[in-house]
GUROZA-100540 format. One record per atom (N, C-alpha, C): x, y, z; atom name; residue in one letter. Coordinates in pm, 1 decimal. Each point is the difference from the previous one (the first is absolute). Layout:
N
{{X Y Z} CA A}
...
***
This chain:
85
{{85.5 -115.4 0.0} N X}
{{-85.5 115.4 0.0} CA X}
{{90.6 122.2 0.0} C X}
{{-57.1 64.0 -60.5} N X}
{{83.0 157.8 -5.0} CA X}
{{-56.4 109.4 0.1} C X}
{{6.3 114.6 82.7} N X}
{{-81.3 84.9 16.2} CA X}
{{86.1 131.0 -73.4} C X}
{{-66.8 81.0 -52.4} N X}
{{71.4 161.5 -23.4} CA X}
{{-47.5 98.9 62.8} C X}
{{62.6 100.5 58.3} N X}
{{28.9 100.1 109.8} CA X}
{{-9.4 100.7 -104.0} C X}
{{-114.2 109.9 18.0} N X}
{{84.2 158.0 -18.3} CA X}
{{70.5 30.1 97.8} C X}
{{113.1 50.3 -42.0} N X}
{{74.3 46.8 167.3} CA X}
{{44.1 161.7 -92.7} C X}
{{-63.6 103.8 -28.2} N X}
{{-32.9 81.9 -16.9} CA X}
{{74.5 33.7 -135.3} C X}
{{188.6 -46.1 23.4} N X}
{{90.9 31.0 -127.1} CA X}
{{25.3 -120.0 -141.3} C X}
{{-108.4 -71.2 66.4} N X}
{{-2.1 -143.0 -67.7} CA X}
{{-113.5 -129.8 30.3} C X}
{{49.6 -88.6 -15.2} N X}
{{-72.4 -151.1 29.4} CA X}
{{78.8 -28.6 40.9} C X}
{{-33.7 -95.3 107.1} N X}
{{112.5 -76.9 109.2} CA X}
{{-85.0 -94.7 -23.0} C X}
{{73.1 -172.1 -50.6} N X}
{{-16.1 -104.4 25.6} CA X}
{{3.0 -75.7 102.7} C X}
{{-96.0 -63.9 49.2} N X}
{{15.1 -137.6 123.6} CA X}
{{-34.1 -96.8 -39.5} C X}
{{52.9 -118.9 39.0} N X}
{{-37.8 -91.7 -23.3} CA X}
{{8.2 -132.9 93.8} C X}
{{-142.7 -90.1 26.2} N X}
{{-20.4 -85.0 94.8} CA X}
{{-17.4 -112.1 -88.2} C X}
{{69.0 -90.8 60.1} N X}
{{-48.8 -189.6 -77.5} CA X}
{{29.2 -107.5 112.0} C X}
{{-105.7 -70.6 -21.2} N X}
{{17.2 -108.7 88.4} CA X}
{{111.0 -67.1 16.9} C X}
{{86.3 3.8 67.8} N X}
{{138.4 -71.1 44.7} CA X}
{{-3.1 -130.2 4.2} C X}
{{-102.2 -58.3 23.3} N X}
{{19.7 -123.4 49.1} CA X}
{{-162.3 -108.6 -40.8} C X}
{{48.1 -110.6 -64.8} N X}
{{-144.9 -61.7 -80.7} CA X}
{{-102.2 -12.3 108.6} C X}
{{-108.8 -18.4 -43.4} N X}
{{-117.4 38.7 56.8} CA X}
{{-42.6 87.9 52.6} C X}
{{90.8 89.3 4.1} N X}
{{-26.5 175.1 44.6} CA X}
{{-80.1 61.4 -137.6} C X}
{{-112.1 126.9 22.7} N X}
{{-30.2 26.5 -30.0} CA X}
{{29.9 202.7 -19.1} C X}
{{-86.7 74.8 -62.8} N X}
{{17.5 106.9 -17.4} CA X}
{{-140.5 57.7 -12.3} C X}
{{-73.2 87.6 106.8} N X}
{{-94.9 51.6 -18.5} CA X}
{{-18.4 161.2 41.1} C X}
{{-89.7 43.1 -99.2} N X}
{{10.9 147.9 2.5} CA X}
{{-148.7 67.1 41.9} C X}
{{7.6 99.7 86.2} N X}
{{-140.4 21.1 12.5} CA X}
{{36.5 188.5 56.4} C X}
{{-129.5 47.8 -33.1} N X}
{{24.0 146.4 -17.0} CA X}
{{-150.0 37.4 87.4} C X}
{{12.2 70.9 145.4} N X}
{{-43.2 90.2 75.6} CA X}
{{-19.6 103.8 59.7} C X}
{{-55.8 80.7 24.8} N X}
{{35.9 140.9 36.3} CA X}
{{103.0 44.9 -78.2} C X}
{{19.4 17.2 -84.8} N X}
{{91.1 60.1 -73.1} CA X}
{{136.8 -65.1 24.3} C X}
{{5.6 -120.7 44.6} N X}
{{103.5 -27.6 -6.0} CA X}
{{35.3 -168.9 -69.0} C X}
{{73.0 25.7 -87.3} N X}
{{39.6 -185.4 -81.2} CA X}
{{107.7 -40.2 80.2} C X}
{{-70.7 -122.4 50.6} N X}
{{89.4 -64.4 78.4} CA X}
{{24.6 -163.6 -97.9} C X}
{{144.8 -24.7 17.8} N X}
{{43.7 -146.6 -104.9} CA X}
{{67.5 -80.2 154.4} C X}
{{-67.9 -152.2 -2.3} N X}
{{38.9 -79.7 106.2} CA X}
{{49.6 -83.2 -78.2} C X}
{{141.1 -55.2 73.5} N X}
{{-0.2 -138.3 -23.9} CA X}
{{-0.5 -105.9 93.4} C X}
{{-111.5 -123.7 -57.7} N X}
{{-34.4 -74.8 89.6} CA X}
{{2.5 -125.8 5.3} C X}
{{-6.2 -100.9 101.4} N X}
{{-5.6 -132.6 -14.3} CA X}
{{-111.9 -95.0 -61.2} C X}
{{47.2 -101.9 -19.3} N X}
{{-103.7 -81.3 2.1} CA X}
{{-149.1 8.9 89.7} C X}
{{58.4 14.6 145.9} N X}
{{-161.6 3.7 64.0} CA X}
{{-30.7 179.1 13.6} C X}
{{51.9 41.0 -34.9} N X}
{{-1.3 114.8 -47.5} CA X}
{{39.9 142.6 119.3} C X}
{{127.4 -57.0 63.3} N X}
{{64.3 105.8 103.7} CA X}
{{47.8 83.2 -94.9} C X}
{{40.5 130.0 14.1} N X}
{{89.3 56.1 -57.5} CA X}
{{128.8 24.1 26.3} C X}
{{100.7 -33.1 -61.3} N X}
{{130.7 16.9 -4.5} CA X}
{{51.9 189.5 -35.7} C X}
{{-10.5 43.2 -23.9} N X}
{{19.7 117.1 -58.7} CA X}
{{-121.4 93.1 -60.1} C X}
{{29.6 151.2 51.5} N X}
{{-159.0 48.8 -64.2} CA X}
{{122.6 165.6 -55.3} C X}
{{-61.5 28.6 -141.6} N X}
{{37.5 121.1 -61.5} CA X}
{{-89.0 107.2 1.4} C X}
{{-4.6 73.0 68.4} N X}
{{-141.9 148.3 14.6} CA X}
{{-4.8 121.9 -107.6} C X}
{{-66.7 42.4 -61.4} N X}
{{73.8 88.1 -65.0} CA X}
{{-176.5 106.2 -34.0} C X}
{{21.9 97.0 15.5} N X}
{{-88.4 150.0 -51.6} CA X}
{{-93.2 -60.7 -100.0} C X}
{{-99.5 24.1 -31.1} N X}
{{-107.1 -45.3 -115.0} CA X}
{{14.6 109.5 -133.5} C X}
{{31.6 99.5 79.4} N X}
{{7.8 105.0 -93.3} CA X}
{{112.9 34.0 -66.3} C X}
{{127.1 -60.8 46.6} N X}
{{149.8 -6.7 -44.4} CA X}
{{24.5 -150.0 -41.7} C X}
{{-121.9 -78.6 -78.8} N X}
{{22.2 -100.9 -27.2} CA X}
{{-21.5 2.4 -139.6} C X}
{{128.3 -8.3 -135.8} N X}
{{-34.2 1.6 -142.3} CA X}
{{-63.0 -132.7 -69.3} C X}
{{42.2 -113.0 83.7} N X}
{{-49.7 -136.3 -70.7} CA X}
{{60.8 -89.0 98.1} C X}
{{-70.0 -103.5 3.5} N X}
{{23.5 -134.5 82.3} CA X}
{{55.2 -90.1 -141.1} C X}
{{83.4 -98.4 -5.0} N X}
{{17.5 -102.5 -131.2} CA X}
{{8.0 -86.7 90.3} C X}
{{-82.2 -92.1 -68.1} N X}
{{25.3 -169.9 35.7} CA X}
{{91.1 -97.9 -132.0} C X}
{{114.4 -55.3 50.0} N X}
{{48.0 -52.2 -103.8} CA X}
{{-2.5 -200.5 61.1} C X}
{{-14.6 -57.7 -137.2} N X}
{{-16.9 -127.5 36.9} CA X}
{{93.9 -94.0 92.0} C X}
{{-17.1 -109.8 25.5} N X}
{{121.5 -34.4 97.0} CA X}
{{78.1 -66.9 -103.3} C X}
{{124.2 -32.5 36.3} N X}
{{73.5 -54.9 -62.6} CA X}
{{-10.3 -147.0 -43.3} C X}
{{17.9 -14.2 -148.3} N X}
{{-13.2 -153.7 -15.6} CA X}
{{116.4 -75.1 74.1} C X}
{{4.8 -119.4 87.8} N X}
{{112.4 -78.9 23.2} CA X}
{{65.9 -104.2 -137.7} C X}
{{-78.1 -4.0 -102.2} N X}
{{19.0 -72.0 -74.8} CA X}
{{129.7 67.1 -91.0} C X}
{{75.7 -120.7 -61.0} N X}
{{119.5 90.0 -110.9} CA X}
{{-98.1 60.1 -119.2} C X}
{{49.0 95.3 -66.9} N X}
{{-96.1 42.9 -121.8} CA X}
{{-1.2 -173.0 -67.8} C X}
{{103.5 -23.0 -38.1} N X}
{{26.3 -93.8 -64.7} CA X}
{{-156.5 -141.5 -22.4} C X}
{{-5.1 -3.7 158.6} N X}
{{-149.8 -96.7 51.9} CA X}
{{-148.7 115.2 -81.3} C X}
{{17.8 99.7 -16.0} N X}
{{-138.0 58.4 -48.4} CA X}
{{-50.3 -31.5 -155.0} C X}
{{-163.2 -30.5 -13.9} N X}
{{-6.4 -77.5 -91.4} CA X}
{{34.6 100.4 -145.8} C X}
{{-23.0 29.8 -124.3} N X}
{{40.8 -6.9 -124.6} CA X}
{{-162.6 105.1 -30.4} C X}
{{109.1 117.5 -64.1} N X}
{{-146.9 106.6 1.0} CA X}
{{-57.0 -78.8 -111.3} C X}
{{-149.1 38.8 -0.3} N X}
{{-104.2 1.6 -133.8} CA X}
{{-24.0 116.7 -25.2} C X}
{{-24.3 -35.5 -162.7} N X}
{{-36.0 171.5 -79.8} CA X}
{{69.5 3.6 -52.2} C X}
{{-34.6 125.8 -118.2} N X}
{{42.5 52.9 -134.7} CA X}
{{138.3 47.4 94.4} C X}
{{123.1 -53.7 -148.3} N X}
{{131.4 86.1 54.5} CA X}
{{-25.0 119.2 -89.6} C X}
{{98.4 69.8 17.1} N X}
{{9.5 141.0 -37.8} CA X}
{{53.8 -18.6 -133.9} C X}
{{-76.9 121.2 -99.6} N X}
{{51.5 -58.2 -137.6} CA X}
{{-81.1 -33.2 -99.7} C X}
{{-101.5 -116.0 32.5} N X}
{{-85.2 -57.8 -55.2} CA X}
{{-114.1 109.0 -50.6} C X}
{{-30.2 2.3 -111.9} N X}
{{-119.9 24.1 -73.9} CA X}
{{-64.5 -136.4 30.6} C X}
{{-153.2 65.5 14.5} N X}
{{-118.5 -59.6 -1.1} CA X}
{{-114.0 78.5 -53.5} C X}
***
């Protein structure tokens, strides 16, 4: 997860990810304020990020990482590039 900051002369990046498997990443926004937890399985939290609602440019969620080698991923389908049809 990655959050962007106005910090008045710019964007300031943060960024939270689950450290550890079965940890999770949840985001929730109150009183003006977005708060990003990260949490366990039964769902304690390990870490919490607070941040202004109003000094908040975008939250990104990016996928987790495959463990697999590319190599193991299957074989795209579809038109290659090039082809008239």
């Amino acid at each position: 997860m990655e959050v962007l900051i106005d910090v008045g002369t710019g964007v300031e990046r943060f960024g939270i990810e689950a450290t550890r498997a079965g940890r999770r990443v949840e985001v929730g926004n109150a009183r003006g304020i977005v708060e990003v937890t990260e949490v366990t399985r039964s769902g304690t939290p390990v870490r919490t990020a607070r941040f202004m609602a109003a000094r908040v440019v975008a939250v990104v969620e990016h996928p987790a990482r495959d463990r697999e080698p590319a190599s193991a991923a299957p074989p795209e389908t579809g038109r290659q590039g090039g082809e008239a049809r």
